[in-house]
C-alpha positions in Angstrom: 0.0 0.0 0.0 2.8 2.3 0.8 4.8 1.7 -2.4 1.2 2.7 -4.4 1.2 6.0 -2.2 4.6 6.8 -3.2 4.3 5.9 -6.5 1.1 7.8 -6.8 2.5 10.8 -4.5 5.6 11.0 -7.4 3.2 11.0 -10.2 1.5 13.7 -8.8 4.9 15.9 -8.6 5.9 15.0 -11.8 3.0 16.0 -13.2 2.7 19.1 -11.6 6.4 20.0 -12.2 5.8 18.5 -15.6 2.8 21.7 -15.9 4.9 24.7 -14.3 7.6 23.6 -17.2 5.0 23.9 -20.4 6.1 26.2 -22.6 3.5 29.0 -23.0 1.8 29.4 -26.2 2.4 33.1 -27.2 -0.1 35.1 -29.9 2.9 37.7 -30.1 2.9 37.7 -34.0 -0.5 37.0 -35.0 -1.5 40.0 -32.7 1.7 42.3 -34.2 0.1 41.6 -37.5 -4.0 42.3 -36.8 -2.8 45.8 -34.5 -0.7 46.6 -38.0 -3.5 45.5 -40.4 -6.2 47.1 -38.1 -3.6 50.4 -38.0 -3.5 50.4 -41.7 -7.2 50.2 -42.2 -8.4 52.8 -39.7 -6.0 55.4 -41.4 -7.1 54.0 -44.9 -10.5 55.8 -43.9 -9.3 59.1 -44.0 -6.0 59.3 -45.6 -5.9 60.4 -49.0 -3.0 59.0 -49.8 0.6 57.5 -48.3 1.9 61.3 -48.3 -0.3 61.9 -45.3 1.0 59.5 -42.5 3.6 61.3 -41.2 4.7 58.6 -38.3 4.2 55.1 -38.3 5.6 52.8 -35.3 5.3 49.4 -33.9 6.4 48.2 -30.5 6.0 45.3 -28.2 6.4 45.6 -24.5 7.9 41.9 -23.5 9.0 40.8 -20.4 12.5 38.7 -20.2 10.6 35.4 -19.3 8.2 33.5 -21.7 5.4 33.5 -19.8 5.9 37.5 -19.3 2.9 39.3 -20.5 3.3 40.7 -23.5 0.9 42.8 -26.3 1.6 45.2 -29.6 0.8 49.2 -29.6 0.7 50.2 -33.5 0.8 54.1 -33.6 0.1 56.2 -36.7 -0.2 60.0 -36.8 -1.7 61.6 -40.3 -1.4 64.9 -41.3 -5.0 66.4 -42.8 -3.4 69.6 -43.7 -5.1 72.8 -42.4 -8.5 71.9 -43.5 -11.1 73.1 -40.8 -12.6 70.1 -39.0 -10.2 67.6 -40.6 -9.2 66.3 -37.4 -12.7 66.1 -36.2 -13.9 64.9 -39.0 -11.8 61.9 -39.9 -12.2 61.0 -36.0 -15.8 61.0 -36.7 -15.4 58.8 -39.7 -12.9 56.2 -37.6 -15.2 56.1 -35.1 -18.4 55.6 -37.1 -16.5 52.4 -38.9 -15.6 50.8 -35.0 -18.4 51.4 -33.7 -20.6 49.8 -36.8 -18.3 47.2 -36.3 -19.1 46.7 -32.6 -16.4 48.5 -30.6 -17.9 49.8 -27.7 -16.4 54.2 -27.2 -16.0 56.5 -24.6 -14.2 60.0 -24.4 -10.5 59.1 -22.4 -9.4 62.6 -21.9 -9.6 66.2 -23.1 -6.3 67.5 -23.0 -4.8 71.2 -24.1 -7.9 73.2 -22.6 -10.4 71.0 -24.5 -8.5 71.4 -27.6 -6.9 67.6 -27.6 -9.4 64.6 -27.3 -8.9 61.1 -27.0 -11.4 58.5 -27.6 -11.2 54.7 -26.9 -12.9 51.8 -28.6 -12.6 48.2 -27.0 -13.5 45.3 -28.2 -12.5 41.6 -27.7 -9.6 42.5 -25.4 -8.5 44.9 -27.8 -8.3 49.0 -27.7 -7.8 51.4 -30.4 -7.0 55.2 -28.9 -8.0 58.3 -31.8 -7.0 61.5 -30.3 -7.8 64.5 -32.8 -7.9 68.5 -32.4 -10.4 71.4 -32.9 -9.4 74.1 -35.4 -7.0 76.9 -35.2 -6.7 79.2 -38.0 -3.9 78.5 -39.8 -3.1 75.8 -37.7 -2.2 71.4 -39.6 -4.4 69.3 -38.0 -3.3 65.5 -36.7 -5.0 62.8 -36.1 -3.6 60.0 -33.9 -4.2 56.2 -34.3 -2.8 53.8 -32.0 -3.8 49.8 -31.6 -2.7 47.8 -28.6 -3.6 44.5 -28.6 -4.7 41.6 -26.0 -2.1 40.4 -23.4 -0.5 37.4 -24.6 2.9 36.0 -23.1 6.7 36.6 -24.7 6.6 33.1 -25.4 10.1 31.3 -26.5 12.7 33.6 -28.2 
């Protein structure tokens, strides 16, 4: 009987050590390319062409370990020029276009005396930030994309 308990007890541990030594299954670069696709497409909507993205960048913040949670931000400013409402108005269009797609909005912040607003969209884990401007005479207009996707793990290097 006691040989069965032992035998049974060193299962047990094996199998538990056996667990805590699984190698993690990371979604690193299927989410690195839906935040860059998703990036792409949102400024799609209202840039008129390649000329108006002025800064494009992709980052992942990783822990050292593989199970480390990990995720993608995809950031993209465009330009719209000096246009009155531009900013506002391709903010409106990227949000009608989430939101017809089921993201869920809110306003994140108004920055600059009301002059600087951010809103989020979240859906399935992921976010999508579009901070745009009011008009000032004279003044180029931005408009601010970034995608972060779910938490995933490092996973192996």
């Amino acid at each position: 009987m006691r040989r069965i308990a032992a035998a049974t007890a060193a299962l047990t541990f094996a199998l538990l050590l056996g667990g805590c030594a699984m190698a993690t299954e990371s979604r690193l670069d299927e989410y690195r390319v839906e935040a860059e696709r998703l990036s792409e497409e949102l400024a799609g909507l209202v840039a008129s062409d390649g000329d108006d993205i002025v800064d494009s960048a992709a980052r992942s913040d990783v822990g050292t370990d593989p199970s480390d949670p990990a995720w993608w931000q995809v950031s993209r400013t465009l330009d719209l020029g000096v246009t009155t409402d531009a900013s506002a108005d391709a903010a409106r269009t990227v949000s009608e276009s989430l939101t017809s797609d089921g993201w869920t909005s809110e306003r994140v912040r108004e920055t600059v005396g009301g002059t600087r607003i951010a809103d989020g969209f979240r859906r399935d884990e992921w976010y999508v930030e579009v901070t745009w401007v009011t008009s000032e005479e004279g003044k180029s207009e931005p408009l601010e994309i970034v995608v972060v996707s779910p938490t995933t793990t490092r996973g192996g290097a």
